[in-house]
N, CA and C of each residue as an Amber inpcrd file, in Angstrom:
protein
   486
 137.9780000 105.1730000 124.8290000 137.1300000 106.1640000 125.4640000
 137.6030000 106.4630000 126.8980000 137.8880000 105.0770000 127.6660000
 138.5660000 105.4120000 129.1410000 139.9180000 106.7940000 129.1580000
 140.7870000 106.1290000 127.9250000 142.1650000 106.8130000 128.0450000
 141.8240000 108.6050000 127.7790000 140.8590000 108.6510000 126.9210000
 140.3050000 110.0730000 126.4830000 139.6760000 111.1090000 127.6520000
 138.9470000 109.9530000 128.3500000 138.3710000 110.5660000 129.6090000
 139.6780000 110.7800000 130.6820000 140.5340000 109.9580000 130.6700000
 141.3550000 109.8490000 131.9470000 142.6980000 111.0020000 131.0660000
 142.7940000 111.6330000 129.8210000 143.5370000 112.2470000 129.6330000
 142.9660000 114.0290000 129.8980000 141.6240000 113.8530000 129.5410000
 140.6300000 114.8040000 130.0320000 140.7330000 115.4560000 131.0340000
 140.6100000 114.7210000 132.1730000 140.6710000 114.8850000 133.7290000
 142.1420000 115.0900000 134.0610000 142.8070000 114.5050000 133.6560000
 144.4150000 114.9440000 133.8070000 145.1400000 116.3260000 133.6740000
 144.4510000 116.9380000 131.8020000 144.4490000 117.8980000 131.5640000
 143.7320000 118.9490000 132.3930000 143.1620000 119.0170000 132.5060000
 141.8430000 119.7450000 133.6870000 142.4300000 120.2920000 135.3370000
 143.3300000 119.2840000 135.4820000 143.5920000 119.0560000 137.0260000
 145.3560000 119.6280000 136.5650000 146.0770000 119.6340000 135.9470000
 146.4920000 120.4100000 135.5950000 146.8020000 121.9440000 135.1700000
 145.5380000 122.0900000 134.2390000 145.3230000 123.5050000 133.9720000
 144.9410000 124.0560000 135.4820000 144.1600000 123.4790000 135.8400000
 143.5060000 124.0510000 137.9740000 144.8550000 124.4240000 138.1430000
 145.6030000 123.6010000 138.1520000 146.8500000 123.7940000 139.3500000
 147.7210000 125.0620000 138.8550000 147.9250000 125.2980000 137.6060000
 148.2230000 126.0060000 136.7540000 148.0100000 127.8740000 137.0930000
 146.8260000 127.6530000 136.6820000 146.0180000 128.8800000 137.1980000
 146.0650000 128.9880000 138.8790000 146.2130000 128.4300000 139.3120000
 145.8320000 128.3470000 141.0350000 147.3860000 129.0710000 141.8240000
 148.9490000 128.7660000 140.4250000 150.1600000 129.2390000 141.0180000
 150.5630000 130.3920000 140.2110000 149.3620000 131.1980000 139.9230000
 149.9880000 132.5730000 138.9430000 150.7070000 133.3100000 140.2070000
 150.8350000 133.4350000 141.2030000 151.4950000 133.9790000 142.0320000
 153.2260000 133.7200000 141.7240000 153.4160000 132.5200000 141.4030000
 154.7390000 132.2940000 141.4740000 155.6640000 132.1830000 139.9620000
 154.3160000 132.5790000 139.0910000 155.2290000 132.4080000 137.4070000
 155.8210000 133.9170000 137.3530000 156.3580000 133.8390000 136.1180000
 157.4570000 134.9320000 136.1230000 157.2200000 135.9050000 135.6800000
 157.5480000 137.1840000 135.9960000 156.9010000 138.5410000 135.9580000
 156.9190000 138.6640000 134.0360000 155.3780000 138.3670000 133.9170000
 154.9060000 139.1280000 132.4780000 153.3770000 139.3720000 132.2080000
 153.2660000 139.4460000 131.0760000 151.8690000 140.5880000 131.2910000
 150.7620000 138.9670000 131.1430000 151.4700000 137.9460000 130.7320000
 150.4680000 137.1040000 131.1170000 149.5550000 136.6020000 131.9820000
 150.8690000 136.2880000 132.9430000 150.7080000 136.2120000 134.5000000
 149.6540000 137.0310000 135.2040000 150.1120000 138.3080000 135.0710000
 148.5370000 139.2060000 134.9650000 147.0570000 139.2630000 134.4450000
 147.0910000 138.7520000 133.1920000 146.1430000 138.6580000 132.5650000
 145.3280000 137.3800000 132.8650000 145.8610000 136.1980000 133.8590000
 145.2360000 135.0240000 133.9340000 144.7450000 135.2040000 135.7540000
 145.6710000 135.9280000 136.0680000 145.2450000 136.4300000 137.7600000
 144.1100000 137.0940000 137.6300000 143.8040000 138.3870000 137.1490000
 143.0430000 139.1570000 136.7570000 141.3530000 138.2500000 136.3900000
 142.0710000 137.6520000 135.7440000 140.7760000 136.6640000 134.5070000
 140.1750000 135.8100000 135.7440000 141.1230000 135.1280000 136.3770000
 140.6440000 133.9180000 137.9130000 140.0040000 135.2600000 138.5280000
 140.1340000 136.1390000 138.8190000 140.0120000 137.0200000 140.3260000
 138.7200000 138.0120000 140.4090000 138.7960000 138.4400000 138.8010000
 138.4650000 139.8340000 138.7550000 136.4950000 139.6420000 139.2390000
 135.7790000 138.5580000 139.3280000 134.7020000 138.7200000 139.6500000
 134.2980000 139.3390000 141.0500000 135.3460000 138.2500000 141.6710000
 135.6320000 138.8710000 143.2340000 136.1980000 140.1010000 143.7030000
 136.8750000 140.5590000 143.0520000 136.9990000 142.4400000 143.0640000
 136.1460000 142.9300000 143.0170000 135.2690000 142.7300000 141.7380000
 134.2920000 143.5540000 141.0630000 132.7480000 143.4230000 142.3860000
 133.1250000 142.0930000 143.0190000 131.7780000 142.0640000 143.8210000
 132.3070000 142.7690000 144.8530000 133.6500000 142.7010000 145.2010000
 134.1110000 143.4480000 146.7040000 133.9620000 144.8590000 146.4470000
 133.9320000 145.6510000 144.6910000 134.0280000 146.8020000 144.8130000
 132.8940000 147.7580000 144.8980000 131.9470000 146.7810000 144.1500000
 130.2950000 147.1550000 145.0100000 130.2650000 146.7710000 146.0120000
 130.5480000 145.9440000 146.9510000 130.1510000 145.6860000 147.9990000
 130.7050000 146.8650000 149.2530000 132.1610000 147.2050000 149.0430000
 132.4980000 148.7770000 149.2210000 131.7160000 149.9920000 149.3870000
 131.2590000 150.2870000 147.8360000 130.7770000 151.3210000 147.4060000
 129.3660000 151.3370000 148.0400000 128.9870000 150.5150000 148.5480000
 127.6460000 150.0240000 148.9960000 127.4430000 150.5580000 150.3930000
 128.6390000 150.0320000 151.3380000 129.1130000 150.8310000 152.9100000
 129.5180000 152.0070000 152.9410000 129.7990000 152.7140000 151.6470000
 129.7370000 154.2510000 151.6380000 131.6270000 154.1870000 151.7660000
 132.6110000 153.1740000 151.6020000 133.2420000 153.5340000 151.9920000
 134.2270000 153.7500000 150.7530000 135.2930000 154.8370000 150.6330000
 136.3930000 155.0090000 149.4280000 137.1150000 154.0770000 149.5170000
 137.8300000 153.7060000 150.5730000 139.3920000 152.2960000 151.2170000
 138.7820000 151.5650000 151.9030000 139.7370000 150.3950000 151.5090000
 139.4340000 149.4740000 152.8270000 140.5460000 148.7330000 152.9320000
 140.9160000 148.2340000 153.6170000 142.0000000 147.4710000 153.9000000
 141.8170000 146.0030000 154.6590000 142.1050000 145.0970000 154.3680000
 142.0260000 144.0710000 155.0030000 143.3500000 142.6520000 154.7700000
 143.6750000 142.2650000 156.0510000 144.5900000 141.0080000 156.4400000
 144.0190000 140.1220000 156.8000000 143.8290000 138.6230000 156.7440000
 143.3540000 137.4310000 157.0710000 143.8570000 137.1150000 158.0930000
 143.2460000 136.4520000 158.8370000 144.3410000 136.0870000 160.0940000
 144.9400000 134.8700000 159.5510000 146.0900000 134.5390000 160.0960000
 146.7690000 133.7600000 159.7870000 147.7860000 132.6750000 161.2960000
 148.7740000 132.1370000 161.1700000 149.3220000 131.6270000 162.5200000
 150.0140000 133.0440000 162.8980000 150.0590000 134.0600000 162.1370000
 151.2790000 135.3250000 162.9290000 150.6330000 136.4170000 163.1640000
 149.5030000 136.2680000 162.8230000 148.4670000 137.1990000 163.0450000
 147.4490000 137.2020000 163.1890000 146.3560000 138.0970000 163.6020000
 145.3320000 138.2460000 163.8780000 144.5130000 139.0630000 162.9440000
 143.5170000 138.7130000 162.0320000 142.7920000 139.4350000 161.3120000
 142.5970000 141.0130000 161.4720000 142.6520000 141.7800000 160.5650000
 142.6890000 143.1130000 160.5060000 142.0170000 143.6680000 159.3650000
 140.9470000 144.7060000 159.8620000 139.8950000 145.3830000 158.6800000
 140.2990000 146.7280000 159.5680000 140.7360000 147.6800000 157.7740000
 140.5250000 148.7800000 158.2040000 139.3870000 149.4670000 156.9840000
 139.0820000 150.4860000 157.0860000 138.2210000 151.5460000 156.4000000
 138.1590000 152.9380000 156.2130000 137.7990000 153.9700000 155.1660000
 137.9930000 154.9340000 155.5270000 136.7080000 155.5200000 154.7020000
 135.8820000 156.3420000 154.9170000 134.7770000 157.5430000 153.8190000
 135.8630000 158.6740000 153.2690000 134.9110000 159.4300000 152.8730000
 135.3890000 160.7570000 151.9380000 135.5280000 161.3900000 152.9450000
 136.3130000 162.7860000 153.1180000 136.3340000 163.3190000 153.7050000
 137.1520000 164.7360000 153.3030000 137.2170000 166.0620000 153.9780000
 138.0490000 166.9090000 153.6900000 138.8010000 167.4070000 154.5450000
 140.0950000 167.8730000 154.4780000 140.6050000 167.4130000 153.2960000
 141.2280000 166.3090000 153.0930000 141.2320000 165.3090000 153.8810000
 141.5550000 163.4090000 153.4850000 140.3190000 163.0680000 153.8940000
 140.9830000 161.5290000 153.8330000 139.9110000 160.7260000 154.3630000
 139.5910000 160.4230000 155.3050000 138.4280000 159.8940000 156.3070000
 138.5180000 159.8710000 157.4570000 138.2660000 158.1140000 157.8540000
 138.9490000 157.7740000 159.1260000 139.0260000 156.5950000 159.4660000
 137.5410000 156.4960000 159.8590000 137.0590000 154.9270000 159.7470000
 135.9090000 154.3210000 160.3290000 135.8150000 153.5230000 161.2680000
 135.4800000 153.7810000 162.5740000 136.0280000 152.9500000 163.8950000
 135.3480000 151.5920000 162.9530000 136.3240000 150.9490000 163.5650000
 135.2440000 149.1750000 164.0890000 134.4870000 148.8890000 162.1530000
 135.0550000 148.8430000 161.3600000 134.3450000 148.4610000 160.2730000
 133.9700000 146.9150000 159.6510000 132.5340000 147.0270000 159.6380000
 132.3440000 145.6110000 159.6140000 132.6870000 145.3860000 157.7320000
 133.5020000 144.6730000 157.6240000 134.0470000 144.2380000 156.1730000
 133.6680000 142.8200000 155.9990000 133.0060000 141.9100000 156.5840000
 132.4520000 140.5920000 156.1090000 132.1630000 140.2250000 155.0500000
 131.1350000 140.9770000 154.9860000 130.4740000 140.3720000 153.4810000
 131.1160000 141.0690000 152.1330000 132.3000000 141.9440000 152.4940000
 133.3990000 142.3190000 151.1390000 134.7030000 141.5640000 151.2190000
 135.0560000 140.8260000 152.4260000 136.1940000 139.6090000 151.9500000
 135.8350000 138.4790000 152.3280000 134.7430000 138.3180000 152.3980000
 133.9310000 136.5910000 152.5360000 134.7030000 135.5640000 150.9550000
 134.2320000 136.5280000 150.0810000 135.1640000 135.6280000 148.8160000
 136.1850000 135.3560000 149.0540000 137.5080000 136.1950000 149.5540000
 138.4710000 136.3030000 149.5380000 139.4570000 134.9900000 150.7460000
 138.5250000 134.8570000 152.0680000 138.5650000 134.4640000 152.9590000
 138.8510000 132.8210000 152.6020000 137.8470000 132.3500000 151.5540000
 137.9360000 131.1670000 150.6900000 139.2370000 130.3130000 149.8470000
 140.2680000 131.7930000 149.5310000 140.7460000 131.5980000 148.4220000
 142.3640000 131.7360000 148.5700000 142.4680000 132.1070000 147.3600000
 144.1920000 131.8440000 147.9820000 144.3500000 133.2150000 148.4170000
 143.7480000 134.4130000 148.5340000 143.9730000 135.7390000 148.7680000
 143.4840000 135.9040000 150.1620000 144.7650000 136.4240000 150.6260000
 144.8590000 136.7550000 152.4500000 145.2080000 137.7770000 152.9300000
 145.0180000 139.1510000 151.7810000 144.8150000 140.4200000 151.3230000
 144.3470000 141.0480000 150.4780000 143.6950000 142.4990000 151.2390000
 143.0220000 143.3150000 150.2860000 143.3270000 144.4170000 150.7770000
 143.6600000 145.2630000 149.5260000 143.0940000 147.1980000 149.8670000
 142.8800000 146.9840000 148.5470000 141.6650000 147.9980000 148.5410000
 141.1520000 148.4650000 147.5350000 140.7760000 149.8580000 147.8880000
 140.9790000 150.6360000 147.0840000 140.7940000 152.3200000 146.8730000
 140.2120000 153.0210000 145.6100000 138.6830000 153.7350000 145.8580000
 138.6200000 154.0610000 144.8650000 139.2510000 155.6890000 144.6270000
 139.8580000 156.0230000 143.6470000 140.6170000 156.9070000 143.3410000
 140.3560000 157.5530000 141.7820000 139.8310000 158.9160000 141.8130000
 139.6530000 159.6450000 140.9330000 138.5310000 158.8780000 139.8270000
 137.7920000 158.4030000 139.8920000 136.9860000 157.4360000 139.7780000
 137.0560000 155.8670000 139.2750000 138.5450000 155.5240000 139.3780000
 138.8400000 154.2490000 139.1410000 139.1130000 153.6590000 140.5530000
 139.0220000 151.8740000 140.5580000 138.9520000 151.2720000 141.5270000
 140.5310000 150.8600000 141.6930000 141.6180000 150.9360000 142.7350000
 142.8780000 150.4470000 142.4610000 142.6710000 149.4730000 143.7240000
 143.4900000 148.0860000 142.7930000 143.9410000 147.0450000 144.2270000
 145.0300000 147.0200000 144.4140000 145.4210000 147.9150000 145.6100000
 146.6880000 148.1240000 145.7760000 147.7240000 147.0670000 146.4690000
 148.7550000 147.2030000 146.3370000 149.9040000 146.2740000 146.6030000
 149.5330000 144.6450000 146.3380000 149.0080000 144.5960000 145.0410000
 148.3760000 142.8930000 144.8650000 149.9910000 142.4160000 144.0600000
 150.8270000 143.0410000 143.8510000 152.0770000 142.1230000 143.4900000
 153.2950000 143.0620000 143.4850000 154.2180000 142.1610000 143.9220000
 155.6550000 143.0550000 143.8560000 156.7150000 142.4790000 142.1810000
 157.2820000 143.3460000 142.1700000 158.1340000 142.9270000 140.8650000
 159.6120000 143.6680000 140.6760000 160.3570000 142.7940000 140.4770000
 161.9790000 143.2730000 140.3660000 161.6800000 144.6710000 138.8180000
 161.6020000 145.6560000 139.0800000 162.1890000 146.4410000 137.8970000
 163.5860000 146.7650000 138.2040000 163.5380000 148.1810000 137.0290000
 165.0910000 148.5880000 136.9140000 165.4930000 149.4980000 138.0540000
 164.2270000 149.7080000 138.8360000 164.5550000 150.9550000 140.1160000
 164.4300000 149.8090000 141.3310000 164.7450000 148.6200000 141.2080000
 164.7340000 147.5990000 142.3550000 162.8670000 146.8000000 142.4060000
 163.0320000 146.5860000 143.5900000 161.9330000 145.9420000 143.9640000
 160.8400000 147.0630000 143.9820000 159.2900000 146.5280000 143.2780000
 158.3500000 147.6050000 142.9420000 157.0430000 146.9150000 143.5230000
 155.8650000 147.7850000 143.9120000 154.9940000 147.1630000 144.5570000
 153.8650000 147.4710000 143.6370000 153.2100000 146.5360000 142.7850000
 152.3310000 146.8910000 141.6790000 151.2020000 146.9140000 141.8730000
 150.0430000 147.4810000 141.5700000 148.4700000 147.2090000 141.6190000
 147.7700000 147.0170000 140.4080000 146.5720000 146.4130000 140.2430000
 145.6750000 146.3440000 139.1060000 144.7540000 147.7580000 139.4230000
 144.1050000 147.9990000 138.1250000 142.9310000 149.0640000 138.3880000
 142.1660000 148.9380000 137.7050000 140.4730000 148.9950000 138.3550000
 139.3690000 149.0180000 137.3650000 138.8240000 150.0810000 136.9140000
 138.6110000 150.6320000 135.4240000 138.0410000 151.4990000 135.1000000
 138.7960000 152.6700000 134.3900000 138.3910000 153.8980000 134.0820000
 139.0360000 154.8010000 133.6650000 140.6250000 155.2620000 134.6200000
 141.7160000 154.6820000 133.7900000 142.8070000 155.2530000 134.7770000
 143.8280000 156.3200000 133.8910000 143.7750000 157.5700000 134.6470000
 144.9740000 158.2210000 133.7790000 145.8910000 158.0770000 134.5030000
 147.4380000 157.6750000 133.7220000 148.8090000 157.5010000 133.6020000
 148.8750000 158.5190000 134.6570000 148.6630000 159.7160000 134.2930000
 149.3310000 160.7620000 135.2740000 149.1940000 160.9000000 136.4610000
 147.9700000 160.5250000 136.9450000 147.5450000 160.1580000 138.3350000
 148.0420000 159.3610000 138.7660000 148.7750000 158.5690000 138.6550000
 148.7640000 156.7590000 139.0440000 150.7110000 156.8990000 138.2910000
 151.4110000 157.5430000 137.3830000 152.9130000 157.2170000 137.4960000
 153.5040000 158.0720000 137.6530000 154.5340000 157.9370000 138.0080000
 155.8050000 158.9720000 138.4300000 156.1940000 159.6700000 137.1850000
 156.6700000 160.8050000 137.1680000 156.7710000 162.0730000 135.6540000
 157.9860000 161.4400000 134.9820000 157.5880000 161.4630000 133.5410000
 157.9720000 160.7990000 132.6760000 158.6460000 158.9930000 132.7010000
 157.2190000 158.6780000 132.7580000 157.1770000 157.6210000 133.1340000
 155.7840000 156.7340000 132.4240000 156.0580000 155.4110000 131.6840000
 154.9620000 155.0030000 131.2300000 154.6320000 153.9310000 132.0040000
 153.5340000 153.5790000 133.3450000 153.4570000 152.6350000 134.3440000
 151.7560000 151.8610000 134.0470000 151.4980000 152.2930000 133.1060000
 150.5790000 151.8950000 132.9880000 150.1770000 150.4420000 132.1450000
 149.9530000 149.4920000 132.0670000 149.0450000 148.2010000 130.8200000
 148.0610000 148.0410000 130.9360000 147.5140000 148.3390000 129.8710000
 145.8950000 147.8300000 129.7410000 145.8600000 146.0650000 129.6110000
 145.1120000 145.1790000 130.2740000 144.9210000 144.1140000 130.4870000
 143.8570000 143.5250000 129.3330000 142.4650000 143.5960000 129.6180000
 141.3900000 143.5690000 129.2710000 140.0990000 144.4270000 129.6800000
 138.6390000 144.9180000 129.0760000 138.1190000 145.4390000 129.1260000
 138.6010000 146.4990000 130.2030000 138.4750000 146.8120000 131.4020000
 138.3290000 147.9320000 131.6880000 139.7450000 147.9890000 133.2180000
 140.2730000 146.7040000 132.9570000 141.4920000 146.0850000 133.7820000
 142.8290000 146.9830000 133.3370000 143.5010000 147.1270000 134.0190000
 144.6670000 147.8420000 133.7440000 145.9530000 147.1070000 134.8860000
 147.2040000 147.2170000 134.7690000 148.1410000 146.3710000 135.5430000
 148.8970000 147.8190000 135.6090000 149.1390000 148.4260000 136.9630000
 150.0970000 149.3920000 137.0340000 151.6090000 149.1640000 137.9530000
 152.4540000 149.4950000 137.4580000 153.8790000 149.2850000 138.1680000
 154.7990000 150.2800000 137.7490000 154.5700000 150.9190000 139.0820000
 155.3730000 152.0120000 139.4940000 155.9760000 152.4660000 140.5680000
């Protein structure tokens, strides 16, 4: 019973560590699908929590030893968007602040949510800067002409790289 329990906990503390380095496994749609799966609650609360401040973007950097924390923001506007002095973003990267994530933009766009620049990846046109997206996303909005940049993940998750 000890060895069962102590193989238990082994396994466990493993799988943690596992999931905890999807950053560094190798570019496939798995890798995505287990980032996504760890993450996506905390999007989904940052993207109401967004939509809540009225705002379309937001941008945010953690401070770190080379830097100094940085929130930006922007509303609707015509014909762009317009900047938001001084935006208080607390309580939309409070999760984030916790975790291994020490960036965010999120944009909502044509009515899907995109997290932009959440991974880079060697394609065939060099180095590519990829985003996830929640919700209804058309291809055409979101890839370059004749071009298929789109994967559907799960429910309403999508992985774009383009």
């Amino acid at each position: 019973m000890k060895k069962l329990l102590l193989y238990l906990i082994l396994l466990s503390i493993i799988i943690t560590a596992l999931f905890k380095t999807t950053s560094y496994w190798p570019e496939t749609k798995v890798k995505h699908l287990v980032y996504v799966y760890i993450y996506s609650h905390q999007y989904i609360d940052a993207m109401k929590e967004v939509e809540k401040k009225g705002y379309v973007s937001i941008q945010w950097l953690g401070k770190s030893s080379l830097r100094e924390e940085s929130s930006l923001a922007w509303v609707a506007g015509e014909p762009k968007y317009k900047k938001v002095d001084k935006p208080d973003l607390s309580r939309i990267v409070k999760p984030f602040e916790d975790s291994a994530i020490h960036a965010l933009w999120l944009q909502n766009y044509r009515g899907a949510w995109l997290v932009r620049k959440a991974f880079s990846y060697k394609g065939e046109n060099g180095i590519g800067e990829g985003m996830y997206a929640f919700g209804n996303v058309n291809p055409k909005d979101v890839c370059l002409p004749n071009t298929h940049c789109v994967e559907h993940l799960f429910g309403q998750w999508y992985v774009i790289k383009n």
